[in-house]
Backbone as JSON Lines, residues from 0, in Angstrom:
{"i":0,"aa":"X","n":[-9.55,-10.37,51.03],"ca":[-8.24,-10.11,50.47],"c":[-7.91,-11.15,49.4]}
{"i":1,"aa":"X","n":[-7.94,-12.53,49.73],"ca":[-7.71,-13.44,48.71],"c":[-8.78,-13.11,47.53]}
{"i":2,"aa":"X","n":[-9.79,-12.79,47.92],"ca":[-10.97,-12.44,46.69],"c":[-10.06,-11.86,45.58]}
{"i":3,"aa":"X","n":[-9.69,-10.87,46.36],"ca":[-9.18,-9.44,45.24],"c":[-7.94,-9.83,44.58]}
{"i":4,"aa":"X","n":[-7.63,-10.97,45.44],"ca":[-6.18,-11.09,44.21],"c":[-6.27,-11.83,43.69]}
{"i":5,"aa":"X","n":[-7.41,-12.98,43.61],"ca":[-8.06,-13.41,42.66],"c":[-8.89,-12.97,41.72]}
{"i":6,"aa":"X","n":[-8.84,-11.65,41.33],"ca":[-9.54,-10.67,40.68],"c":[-8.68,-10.18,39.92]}
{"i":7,"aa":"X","n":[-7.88,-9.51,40.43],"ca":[-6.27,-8.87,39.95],"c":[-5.44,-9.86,39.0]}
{"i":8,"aa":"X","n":[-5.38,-11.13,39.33],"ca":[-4.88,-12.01,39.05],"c":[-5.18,-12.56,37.87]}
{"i":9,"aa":"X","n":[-6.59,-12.6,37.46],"ca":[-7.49,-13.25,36.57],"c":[-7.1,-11.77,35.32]}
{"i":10,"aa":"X","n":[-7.54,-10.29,35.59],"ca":[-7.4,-8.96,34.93],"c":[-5.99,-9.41,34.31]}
{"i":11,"aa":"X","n":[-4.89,-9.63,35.59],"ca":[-3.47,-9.62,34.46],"c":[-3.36,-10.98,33.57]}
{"i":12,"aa":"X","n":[-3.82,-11.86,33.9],"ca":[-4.23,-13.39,32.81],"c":[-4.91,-12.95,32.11]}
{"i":13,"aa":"X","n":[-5.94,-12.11,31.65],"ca":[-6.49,-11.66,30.55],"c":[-6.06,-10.73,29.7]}
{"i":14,"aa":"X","n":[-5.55,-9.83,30.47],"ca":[-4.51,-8.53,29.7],"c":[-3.39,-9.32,29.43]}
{"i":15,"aa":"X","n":[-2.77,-10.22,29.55],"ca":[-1.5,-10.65,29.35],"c":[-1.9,-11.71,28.05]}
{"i":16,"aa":"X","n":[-2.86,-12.14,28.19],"ca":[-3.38,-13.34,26.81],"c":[-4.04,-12.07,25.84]}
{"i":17,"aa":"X","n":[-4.82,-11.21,26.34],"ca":[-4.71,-10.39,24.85],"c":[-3.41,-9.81,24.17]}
{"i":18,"aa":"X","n":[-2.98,-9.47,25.21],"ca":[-0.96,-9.04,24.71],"c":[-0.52,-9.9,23.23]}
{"i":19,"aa":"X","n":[-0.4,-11.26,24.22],"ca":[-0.04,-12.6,23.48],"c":[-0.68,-12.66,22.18]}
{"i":20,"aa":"X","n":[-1.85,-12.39,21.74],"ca":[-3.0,-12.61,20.65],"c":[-2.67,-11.67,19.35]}
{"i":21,"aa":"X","n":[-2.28,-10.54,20.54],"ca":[-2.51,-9.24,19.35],"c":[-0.9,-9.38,18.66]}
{"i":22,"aa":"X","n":[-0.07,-9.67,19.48],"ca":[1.49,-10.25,19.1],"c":[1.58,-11.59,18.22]}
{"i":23,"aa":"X","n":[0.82,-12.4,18.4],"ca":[0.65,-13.64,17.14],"c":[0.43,-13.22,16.36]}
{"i":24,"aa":"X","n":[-1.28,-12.26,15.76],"ca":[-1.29,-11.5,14.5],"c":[-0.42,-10.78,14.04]}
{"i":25,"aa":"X","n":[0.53,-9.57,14.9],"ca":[1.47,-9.75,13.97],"c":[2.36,-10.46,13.4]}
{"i":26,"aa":"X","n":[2.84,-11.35,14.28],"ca":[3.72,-12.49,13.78],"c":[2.93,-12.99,12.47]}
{"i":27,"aa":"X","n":[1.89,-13.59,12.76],"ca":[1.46,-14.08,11.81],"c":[1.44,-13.43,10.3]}
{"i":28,"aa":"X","n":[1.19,-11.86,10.51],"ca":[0.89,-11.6,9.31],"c":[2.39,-10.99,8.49]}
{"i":29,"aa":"X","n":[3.15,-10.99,9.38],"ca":[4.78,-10.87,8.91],"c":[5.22,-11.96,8.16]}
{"i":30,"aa":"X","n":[4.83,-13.33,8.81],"ca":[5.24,-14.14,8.37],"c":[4.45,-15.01,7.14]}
{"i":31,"aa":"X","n":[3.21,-14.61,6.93],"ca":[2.53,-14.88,5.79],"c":[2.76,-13.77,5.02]}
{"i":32,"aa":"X","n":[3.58,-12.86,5.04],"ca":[3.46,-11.77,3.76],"c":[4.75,-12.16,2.58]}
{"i":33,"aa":"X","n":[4.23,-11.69,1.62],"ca":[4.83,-12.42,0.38],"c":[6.01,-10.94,-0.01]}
{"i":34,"aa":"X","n":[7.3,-11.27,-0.07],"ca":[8.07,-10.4,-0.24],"c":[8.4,-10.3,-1.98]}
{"i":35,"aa":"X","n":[8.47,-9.18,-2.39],"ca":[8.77,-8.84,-3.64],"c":[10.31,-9.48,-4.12]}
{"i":36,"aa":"X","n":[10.36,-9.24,-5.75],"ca":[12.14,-9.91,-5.78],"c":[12.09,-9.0,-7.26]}
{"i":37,"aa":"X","n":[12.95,-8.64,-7.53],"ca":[13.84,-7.55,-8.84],"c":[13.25,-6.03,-8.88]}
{"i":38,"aa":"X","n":[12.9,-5.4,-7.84],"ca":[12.26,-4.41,-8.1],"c":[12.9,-3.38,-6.93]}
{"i":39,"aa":"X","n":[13.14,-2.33,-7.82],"ca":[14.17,-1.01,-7.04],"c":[13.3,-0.03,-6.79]}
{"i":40,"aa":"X","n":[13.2,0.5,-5.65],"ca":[12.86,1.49,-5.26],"c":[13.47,3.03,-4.83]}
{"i":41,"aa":"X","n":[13.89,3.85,-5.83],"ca":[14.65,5.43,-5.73],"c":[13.26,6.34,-5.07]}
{"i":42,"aa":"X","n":[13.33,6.98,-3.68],"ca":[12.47,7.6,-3.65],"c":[13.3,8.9,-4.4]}
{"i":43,"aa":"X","n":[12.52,10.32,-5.1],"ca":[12.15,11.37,-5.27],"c":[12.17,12.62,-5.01]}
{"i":44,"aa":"X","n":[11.26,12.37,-4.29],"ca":[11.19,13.33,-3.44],"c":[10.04,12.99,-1.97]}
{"i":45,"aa":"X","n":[10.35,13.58,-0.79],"ca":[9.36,13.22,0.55],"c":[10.14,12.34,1.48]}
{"i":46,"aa":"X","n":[9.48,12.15,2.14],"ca":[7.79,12.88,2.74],"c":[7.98,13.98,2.82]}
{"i":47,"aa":"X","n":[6.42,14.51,2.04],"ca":[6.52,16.18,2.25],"c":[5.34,16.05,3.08]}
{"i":48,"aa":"X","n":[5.28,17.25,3.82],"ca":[3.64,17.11,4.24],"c":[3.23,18.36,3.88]}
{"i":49,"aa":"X","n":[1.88,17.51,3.18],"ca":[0.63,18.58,2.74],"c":[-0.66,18.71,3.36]}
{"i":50,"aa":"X","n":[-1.22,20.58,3.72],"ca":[-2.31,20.02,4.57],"c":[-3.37,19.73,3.91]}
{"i":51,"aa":"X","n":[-4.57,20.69,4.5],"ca":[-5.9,19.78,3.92],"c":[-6.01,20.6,2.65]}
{"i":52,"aa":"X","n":[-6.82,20.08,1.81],"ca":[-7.03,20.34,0.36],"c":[-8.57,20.49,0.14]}
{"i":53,"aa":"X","n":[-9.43,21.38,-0.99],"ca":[-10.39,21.16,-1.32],"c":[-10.02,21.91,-3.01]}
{"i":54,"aa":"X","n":[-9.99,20.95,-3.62],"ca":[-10.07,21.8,-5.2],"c":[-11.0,20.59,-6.21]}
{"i":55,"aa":"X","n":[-10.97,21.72,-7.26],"ca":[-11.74,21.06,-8.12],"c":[-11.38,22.05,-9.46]}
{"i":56,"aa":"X","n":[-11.28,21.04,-10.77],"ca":[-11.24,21.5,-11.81],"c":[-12.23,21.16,-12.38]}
{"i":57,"aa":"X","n":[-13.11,21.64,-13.46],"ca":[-14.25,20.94,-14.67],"c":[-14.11,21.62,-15.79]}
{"i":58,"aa":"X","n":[-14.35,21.32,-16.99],"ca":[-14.73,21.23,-18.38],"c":[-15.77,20.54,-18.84]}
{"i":59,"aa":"X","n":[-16.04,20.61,-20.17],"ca":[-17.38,19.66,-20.44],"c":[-17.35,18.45,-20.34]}
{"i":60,"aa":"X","n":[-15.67,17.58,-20.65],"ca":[-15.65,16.57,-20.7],"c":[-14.53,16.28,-19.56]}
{"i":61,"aa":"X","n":[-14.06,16.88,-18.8],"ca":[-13.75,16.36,-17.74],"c":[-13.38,17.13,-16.38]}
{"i":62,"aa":"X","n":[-13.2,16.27,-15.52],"ca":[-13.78,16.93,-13.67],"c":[-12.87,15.96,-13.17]}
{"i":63,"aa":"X","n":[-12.31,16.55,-12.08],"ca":[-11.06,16.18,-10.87],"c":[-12.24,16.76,-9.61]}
{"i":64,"aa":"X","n":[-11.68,16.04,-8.62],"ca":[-12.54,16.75,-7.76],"c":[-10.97,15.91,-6.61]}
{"i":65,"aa":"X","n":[-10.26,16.73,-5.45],"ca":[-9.29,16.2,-4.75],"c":[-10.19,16.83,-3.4]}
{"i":66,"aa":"X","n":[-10.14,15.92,-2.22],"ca":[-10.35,16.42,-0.86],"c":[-9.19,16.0,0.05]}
{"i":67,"aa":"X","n":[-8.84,16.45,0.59],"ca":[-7.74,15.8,1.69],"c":[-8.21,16.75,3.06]}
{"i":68,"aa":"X","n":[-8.21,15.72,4.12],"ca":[-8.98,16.34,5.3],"c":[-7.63,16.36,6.39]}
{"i":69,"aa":"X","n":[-7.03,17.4,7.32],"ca":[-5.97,16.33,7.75],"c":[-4.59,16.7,7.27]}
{"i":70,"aa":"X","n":[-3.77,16.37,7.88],"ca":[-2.11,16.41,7.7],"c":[-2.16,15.05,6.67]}
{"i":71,"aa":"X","n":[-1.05,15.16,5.5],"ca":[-0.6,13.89,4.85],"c":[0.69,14.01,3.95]}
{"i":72,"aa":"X","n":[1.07,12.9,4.22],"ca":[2.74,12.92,3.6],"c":[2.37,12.49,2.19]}
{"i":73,"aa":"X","n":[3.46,13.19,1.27],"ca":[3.27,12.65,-0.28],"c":[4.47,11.93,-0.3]}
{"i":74,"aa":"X","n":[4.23,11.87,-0.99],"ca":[5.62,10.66,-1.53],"c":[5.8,10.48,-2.96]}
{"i":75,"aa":"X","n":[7.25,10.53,-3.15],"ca":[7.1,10.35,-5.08],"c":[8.76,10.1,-5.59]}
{"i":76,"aa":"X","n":[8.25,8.14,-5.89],"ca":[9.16,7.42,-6.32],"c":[9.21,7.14,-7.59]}
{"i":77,"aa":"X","n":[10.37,6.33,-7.94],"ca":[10.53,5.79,-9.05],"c":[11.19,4.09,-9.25]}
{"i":78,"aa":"X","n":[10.01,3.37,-9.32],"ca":[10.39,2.13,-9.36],"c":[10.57,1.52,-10.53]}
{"i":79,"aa":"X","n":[12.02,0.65,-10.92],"ca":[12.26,-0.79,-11.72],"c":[11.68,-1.72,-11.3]}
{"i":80,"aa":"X","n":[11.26,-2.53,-12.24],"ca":[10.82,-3.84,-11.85],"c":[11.46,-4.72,-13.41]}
{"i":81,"aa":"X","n":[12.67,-5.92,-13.01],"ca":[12.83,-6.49,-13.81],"c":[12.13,-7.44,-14.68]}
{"i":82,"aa":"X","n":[12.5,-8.01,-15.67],"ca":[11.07,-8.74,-16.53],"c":[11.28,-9.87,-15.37]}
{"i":83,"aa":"X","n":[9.81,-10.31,-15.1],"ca":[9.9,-11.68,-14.01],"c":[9.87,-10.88,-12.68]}
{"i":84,"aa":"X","n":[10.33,-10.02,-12.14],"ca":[9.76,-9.32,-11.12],"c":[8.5,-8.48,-10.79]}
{"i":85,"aa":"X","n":[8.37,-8.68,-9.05],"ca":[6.94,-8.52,-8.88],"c":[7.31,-7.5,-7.47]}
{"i":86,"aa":"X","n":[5.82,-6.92,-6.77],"ca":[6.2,-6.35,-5.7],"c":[5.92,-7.18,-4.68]}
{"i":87,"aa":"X","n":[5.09,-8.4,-4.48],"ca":[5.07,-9.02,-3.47],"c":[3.58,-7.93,-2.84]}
{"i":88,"aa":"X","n":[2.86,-8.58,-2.59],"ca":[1.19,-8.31,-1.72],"c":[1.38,-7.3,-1.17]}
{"i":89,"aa":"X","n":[1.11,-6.7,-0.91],"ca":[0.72,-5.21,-0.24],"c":[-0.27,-4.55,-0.31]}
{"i":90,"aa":"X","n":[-0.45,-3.13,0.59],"ca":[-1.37,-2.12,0.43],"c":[-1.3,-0.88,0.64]}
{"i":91,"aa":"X","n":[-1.67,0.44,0.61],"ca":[-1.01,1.45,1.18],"c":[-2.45,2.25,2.16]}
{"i":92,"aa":"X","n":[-1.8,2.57,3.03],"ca":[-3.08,3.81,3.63],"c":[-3.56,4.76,3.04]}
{"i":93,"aa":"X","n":[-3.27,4.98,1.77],"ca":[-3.51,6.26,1.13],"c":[-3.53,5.47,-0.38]}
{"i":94,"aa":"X","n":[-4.38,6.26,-1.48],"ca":[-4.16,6.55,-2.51],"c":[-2.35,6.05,-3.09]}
{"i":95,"aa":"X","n":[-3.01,5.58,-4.5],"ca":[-0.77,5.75,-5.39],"c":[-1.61,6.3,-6.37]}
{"i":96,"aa":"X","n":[-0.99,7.26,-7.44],"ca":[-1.26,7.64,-9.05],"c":[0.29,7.35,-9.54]}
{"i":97,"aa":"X","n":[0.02,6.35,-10.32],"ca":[1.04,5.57,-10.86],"c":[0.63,5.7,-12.24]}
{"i":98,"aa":"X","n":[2.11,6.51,-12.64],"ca":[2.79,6.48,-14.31],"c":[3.65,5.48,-14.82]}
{"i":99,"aa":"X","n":[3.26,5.01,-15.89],"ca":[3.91,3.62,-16.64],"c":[4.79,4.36,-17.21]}
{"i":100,"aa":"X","n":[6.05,4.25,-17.22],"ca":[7.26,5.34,-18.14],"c":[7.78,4.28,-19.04]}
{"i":101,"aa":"X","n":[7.95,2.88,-18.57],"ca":[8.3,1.66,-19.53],"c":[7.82,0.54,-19.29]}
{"i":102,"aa":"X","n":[8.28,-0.32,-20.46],"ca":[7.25,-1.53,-19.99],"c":[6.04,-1.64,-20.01]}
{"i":103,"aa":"X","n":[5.45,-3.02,-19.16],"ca":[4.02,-2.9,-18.91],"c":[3.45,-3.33,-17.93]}
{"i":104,"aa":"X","n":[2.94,-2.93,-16.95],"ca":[2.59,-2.98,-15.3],"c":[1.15,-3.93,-15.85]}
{"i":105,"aa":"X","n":[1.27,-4.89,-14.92],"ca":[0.51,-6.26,-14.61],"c":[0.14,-6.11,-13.32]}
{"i":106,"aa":"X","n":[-1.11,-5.85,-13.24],"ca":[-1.77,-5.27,-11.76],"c":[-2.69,-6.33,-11.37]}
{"i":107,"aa":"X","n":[-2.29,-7.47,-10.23],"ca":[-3.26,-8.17,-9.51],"c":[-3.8,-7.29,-8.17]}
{"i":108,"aa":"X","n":[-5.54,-7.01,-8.18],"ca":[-6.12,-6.69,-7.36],"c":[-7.26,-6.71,-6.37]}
{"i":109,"aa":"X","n":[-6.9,-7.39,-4.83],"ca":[-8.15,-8.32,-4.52],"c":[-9.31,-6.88,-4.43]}
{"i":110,"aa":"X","n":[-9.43,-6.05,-4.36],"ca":[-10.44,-5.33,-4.39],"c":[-11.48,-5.35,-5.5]}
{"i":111,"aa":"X","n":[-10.76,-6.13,-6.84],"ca":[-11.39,-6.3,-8.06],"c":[-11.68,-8.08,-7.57]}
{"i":112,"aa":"X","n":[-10.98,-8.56,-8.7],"ca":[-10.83,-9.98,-8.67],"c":[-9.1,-10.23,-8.69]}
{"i":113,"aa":"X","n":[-8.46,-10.7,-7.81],"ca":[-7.08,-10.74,-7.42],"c":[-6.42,-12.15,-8.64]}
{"i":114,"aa":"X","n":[-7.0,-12.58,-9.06],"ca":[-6.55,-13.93,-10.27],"c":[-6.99,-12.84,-11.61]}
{"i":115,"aa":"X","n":[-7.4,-12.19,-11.89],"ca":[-7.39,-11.38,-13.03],"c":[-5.93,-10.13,-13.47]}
{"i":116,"aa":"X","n":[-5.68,-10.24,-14.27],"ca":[-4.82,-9.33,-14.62],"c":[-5.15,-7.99,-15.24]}
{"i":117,"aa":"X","n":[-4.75,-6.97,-14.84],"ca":[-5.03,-5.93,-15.67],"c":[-3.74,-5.22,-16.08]}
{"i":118,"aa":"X","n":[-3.42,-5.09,-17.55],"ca":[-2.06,-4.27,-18.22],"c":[-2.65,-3.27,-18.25]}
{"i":119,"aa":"X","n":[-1.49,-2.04,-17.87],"ca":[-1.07,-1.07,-18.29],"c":[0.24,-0.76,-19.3]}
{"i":120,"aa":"X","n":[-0.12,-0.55,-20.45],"ca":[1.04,-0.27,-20.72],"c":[1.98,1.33,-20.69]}
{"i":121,"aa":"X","n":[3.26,1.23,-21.49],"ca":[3.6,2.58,-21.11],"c":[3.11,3.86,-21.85]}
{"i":122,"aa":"X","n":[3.07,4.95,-20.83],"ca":[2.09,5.88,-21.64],"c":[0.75,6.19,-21.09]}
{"i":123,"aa":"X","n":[0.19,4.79,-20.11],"ca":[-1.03,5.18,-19.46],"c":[-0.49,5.41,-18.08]}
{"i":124,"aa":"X","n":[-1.79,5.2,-16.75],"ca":[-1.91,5.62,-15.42],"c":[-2.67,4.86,-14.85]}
{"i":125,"aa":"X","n":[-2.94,4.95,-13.71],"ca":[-3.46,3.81,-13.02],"c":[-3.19,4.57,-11.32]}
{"i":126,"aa":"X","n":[-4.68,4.31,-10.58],"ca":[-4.81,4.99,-9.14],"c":[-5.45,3.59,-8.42]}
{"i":127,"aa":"X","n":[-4.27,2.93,-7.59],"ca":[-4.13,2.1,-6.45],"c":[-5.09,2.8,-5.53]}
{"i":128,"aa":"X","n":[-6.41,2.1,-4.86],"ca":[-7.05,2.48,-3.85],"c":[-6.5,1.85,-2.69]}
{"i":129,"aa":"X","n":[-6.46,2.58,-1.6],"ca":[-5.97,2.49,-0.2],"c":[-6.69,1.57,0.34]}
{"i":130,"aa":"X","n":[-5.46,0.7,1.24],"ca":[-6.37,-0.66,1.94],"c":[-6.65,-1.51,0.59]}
{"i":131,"aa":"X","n":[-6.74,-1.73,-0.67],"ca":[-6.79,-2.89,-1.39],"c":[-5.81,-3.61,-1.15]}
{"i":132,"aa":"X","n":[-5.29,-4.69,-1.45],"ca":[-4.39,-5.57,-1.43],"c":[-4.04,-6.24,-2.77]}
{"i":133,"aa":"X","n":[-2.82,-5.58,-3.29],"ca":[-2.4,-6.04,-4.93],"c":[-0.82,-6.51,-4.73]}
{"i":134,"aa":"X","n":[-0.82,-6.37,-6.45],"ca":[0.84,-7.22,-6.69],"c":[0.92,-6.61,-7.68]}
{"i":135,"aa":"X","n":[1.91,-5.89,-8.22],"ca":[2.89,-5.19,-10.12],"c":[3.46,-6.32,-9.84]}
{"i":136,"aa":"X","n":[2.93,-6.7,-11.41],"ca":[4.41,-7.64,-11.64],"c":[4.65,-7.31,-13.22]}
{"i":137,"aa":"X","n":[6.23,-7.51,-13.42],"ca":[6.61,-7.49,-14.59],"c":[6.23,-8.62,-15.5]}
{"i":138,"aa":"X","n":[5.35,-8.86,-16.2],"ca":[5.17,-10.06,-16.86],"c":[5.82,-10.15,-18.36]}
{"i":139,"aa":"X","n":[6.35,-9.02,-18.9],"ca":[7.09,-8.34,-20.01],"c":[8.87,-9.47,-20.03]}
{"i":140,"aa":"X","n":[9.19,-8.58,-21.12],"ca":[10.7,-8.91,-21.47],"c":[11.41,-7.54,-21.15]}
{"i":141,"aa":"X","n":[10.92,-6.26,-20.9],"ca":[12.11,-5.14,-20.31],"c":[11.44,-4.97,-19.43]}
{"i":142,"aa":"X","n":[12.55,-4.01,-18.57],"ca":[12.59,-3.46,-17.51],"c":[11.0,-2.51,-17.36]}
{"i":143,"aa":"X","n":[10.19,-2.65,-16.36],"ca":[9.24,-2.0,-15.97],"c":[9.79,-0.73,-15.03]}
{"i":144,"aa":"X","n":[9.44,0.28,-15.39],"ca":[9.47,1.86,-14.96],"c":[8.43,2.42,-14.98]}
{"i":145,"aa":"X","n":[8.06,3.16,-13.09],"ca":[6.96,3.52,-12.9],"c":[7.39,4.43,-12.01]}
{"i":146,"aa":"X","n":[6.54,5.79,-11.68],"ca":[6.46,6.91,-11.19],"c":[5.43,6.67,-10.68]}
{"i":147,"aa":"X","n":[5.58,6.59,-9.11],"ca":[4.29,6.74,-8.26],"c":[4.09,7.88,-7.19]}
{"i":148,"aa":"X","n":[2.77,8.57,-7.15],"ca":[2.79,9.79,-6.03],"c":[1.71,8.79,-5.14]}
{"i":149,"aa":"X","n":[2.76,9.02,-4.4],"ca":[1.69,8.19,-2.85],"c":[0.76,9.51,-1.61]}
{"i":150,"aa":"X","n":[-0.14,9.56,-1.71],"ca":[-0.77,10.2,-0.61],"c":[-1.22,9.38,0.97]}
{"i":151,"aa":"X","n":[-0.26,9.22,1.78],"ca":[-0.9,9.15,2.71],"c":[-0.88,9.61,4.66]}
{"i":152,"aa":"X","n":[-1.5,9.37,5.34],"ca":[-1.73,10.13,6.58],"c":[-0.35,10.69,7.17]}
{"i":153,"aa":"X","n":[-0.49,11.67,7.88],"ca":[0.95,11.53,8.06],"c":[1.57,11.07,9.53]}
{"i":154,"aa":"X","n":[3.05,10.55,9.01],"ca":[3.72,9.26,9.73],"c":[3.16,7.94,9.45]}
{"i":155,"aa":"X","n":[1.9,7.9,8.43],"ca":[2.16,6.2,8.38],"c":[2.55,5.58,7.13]}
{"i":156,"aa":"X","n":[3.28,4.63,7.42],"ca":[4.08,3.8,6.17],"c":[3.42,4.06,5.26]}
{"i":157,"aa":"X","n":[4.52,4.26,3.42],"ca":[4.1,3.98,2.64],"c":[3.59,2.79,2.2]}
{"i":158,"aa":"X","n":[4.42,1.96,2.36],"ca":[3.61,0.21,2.48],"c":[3.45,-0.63,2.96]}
{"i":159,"aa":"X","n":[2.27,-1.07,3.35],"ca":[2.11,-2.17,4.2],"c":[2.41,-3.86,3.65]}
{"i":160,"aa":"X","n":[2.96,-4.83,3.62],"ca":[3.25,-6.24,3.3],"c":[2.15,-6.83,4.09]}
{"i":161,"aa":"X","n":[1.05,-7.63,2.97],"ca":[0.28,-8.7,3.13],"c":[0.47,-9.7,2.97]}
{"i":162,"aa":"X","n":[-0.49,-10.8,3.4],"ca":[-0.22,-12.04,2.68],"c":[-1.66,-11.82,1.67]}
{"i":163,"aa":"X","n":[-0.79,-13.15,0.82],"ca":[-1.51,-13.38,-0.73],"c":[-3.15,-13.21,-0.32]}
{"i":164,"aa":"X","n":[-3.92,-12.9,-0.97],"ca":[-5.15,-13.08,-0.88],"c":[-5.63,-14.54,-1.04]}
């Protein structure tokens, strides 16, 4: 009898310290995530949910090819970002296709090299891969305006808050 509740005992000291562990990482990663500052977010339209997809367009000089396997929410905002404002680290579970409408979007991305900058200015596009970890920042003198369609699973957040790479 004492065996077993020294058995039992040891199971809930181990289930109770993984509890504890998996609850520090989040703490932790709440509290290392870098929060954005001048930047408005109007959603659009969504969550819509769309189901699965298989299309494809081609021409000689160009080809789309979309798969979506699966239930997934779209999403489609319209963000300011003042000159000197940024979004603060993040990532999304899904795909963004992001339109530059003003300004010029300053894209740090650790999936590339996260100390490199890449401009967009207005007029082009730009497709955020899911799970990277980036930053928009306004590095300009006006207001940055961007149209983003977010694809992802459905019910999970459009964005996740990281810390800095």
């Amino acid at each position: 009898m004492l065996r077993r509740m020294n058995t039992r005992n040891w199971k809930l000291t181990l289930a109770g310290a993984c509890v504890a562990c998996a609850l520090g990482l989040i703490a932790w990663r709440v509290a290392w995530a870098t929060p954005g500052s001048g930047a408005t977010t109007t959603p659009l339209a969504g969550p819509s949910v769309l189901g699965e997809v298989d299309t494809k367009s081609e021409t000689d000089d160009h080809e789309v090819e979309l798969k979506i396997k699966g239930l997934s929410d779209v999403h489609v905002s319209h963000i300011r970002i003042v000159p000197g404002g940024q979004s603060g680290w993040h990532s999304h579970p899904g795909p963004s296709i992001i339109s530059v409408k003003a300004g010029t979007l300053t894209l740090y991305d650790d999936c590339d090299d996260f100390l490199v900058p890449h401009d967009f200015p207005a007029g082009t596009a730009l497709v955020e891969d899911a799970e990277c970890v980036h930053r928009v920042v306004n590095e300009g003198d006006t207001d940055l305006e961007i149209v983003v369609v977010q694809i992802v699973p459905l019910g999970a957040p459009r964005r996740i808050d990281e810390p800095a790479p």
